[in-house]
N, C-alpha and C positions, 0 to 999 in steps of 0.2 A: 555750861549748857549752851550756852552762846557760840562759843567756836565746835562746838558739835552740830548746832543747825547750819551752823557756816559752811561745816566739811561736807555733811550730807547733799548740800543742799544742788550742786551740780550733778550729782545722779538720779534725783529722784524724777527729773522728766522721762530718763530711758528705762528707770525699773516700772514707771506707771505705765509706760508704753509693755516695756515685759510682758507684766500682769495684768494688761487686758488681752496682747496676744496668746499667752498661756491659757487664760480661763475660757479663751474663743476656744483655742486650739483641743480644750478636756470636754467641752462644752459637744466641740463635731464627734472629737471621741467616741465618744457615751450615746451619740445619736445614731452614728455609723461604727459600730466595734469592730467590722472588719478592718478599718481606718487607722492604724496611731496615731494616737495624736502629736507623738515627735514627730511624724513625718508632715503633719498636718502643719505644724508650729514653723519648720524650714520653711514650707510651701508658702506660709502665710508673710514671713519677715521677708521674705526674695520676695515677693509682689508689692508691698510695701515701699521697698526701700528703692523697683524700679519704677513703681509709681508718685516716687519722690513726697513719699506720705511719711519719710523717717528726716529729723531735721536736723542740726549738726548738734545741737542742745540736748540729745537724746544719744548721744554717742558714748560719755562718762557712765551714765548706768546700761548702759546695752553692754561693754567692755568688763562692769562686775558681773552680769549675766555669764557673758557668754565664757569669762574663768572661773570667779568663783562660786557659781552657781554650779558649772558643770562638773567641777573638780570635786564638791561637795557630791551630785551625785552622785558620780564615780565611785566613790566611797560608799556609798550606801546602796551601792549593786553590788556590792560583795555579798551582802547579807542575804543577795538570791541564789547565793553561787553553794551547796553543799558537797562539802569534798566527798561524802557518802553515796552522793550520787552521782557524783562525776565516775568513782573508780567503780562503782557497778555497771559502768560500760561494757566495761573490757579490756585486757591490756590490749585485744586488735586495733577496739573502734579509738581507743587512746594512742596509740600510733597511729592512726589514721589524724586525729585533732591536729597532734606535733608536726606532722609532716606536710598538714594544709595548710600552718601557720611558715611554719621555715620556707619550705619550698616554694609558698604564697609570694614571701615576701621577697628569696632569693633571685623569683623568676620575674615579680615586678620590677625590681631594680636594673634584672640588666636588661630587661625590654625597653626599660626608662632611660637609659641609659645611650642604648642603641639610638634611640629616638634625638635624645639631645638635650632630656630635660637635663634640670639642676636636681642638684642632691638632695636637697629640704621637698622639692615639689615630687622625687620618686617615692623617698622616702612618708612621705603623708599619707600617697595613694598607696603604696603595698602596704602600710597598717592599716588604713581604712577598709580596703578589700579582702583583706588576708586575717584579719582579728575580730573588730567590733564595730566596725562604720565611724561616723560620725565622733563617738566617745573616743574611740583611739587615736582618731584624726588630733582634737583637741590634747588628748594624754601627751602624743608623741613631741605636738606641736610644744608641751611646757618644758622639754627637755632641746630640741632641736634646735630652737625659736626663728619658726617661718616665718616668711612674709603675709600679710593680713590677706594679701588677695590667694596666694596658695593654697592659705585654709582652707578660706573660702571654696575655692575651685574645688579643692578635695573632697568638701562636705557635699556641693552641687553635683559632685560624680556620685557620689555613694549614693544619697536619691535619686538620682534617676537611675542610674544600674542594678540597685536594689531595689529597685520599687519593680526594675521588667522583672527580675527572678522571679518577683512571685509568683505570676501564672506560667511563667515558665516552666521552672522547675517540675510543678505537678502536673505539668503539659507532658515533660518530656521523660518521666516516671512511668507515667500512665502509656506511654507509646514505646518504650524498653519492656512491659509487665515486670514492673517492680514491685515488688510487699509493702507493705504499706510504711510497718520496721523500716524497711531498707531506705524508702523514698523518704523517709522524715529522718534518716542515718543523714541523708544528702541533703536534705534542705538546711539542716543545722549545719554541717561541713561546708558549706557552698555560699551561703547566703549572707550580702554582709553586716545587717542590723539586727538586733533580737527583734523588735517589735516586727520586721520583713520575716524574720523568721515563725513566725506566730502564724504569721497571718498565710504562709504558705505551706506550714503544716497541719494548721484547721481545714485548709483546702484540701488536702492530703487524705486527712482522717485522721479520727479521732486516739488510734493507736500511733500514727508519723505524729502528732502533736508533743506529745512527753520526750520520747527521744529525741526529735529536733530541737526543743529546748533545751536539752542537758547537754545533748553534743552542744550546739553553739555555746552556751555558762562555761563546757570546758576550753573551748576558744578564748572566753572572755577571760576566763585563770590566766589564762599564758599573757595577757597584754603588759602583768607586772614582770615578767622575765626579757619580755620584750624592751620594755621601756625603758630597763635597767642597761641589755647592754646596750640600746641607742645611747644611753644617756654618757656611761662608757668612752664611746666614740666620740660623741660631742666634745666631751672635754678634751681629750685627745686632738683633737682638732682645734680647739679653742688656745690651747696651751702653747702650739704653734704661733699664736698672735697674740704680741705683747698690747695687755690691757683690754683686751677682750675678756668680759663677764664668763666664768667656768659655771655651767650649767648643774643643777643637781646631780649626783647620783642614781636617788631615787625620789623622786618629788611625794613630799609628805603625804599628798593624796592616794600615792599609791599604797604605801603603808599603811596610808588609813584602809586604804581596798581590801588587802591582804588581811588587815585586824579586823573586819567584817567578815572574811570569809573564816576564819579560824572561830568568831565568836557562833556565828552560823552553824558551821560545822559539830560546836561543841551542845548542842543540844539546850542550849540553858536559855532561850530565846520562847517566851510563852506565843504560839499562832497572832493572836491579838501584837502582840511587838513587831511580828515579821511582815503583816498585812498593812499597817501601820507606816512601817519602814518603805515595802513597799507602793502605797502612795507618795511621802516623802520623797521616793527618785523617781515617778513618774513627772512628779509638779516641776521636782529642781531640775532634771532633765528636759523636760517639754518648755523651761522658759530661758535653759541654756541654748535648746536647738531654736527654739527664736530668735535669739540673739546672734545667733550665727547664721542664722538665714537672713537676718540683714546685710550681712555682707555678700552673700551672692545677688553682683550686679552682674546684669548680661554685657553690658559694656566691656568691664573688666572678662568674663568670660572668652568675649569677641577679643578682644587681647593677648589670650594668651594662647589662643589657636589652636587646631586643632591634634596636634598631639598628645595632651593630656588626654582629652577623650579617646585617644587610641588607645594609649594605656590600660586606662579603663575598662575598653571591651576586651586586650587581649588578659589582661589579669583576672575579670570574670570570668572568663572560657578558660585558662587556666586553672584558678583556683576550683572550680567546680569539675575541672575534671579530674583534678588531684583526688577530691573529695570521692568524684563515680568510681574511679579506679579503686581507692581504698575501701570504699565500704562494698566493691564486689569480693575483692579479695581476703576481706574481712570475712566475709562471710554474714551479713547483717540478714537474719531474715525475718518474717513474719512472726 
């Protein structure tokens, strides 16, 4: 019992920090629902920690946060993912999902590339913007393993890029005369957070709401094919250099992902479990994006200059145009 208070006892100043910025963060939520409160929870740890209100004592549990807290979510976003309703799409609007994730990510890379970044910092932003935001950033980073300020950086791009689509997107919907189908076909296709996604297809309407949910869950499917062949590559690259640690294949979380979406899928989940479940990944989520909103310092930002932000806006305008072009051609209508 003794060397268990021992071991615990360096994390428990950053998971008290955690969970009061979580309970802040569910707390704005519930007050403002237009709001997520992940996005509330970044916004909150990045002020913090540049108002030097995060102390080095708080680093050991901010570090279980912002892993195995998240990884644990991750898994328990499965359970929102229904394969029943992903493939009532359509095999169009489902070639439309695959081709904003590949092409997302093929077109970030060699922009990133052109640019001059490094591998691990392209690599973070084309799955951030091309997948799931934030959650992929962290997925990618356990098979990759980026540098802390990368992440970081990554996570700070997905907030502020995803936070402009929202009024964007139904800005620019509305001034095309798109259906309403159609503009929540693209807000889910285009947009890189589910909660950005929510909040810009409530803007939408009440019919763009459901389908931009399901389009974006089936984005979020694809992050375990993703991260698989990242992970592929990695080692490949890893095996090149003697004594260098070989990365997962597939990081047990995602497995756990995938066994959530097949349990999901299977019917045998009473409403009460899944509502449940989903609280369980709004909290584990909301107090992983704190944790990793600690590490966006503007300092470090000013550092690494401004290419990454380039990136950033040319893979949003990419990726959302992959998205217009497919769900016109798709045919997505009201």
């Amino acid at each position: 019992m003794t060397s268990l208070r021992t071991a615990t006892r360096p994390v428990l100043p950053g998971l008290a920090l955690c969970g009061l910025g979580t309970i802040l963060a569910l707390a704005l939520g519930r007050l403002l629902p237009a709001v997520s409160p992940l996005l509330v929870a970044i916004l909150l740890g990045a002020v913090l920690v540049n108002l030097g209100r995060v102390t080095p004592g708080c680093r050991p549990g901010l570090a279980v946060a912002s892993t195995t807290f998240l990884r644990a979510g991750i898994a328990v976003l499965g359970l929102q993912v229904a394969l029943g309703d992903i493939l009532g799409l359509g095999w169009p609007v489902l070639v439309v999902v695959v081709s904003v994730v590949i092409l997302g990510i093929a077109g970030t890379m060699l922009v990133g590339a052109y640019l001059g970044l490094g591998w691990t910092q392209r690599v973070l932003i084309a799955c951030g913007f091309s997948v799931c935001g934030a959650a992929a950033v962290a997925a990618v980073d356990g098979v990759v393993d980026a540098r802390e300020e990368e992440v970081a950086t990554a996570v700070a791009l997905v907030v502020v890029f995803g936070t402009l689509m929202i009024p964007a997107v139904p800005l620019a919907a509305a001034a095309l005369g798109m259906p309403e189908t159609a503009a929540g076909a693209w807000a889910g296709g285009s947009i890189h957070e589910v909660a950005q996604v929510v909040a810009a297809g409530g803007a939408i309407g009440g019919s763009a709401l459901a389908v931009a949910v399901t389009v974006k869950l089936a984005r979020v499917l694809l992050l375990a094919p993703v991260v698989t062949v990242l992970g592929l590559q990695a080692r490949r690259r890893s095996a090149s250099v003697p004594g260098l640690r070989r990365p997962p294949l597939v990081p047990l979380f995602i497995v756990a992902f995938l066994a959530c979406v097949l349990l999901r899928s299977s019917g045998l989940l009473a409403p009460a479990v899944l509502d449940g479940a989903g609280v369980a990944q709004t909290v584990l989520l909301t107090a992983a994006m704190f944790a990793l909103g600690t590490g966006v310092r503007v300092a470090t930002l000013r550092e690494v200059g401004a290419r990454p932000f380039v990136l950033a806006a040319a893979s949003t305008v990419w990726v959302a145009g992959i998205a217009l072009v497919g769900v016109r051609v798709a045919g997505v209508a009201a």
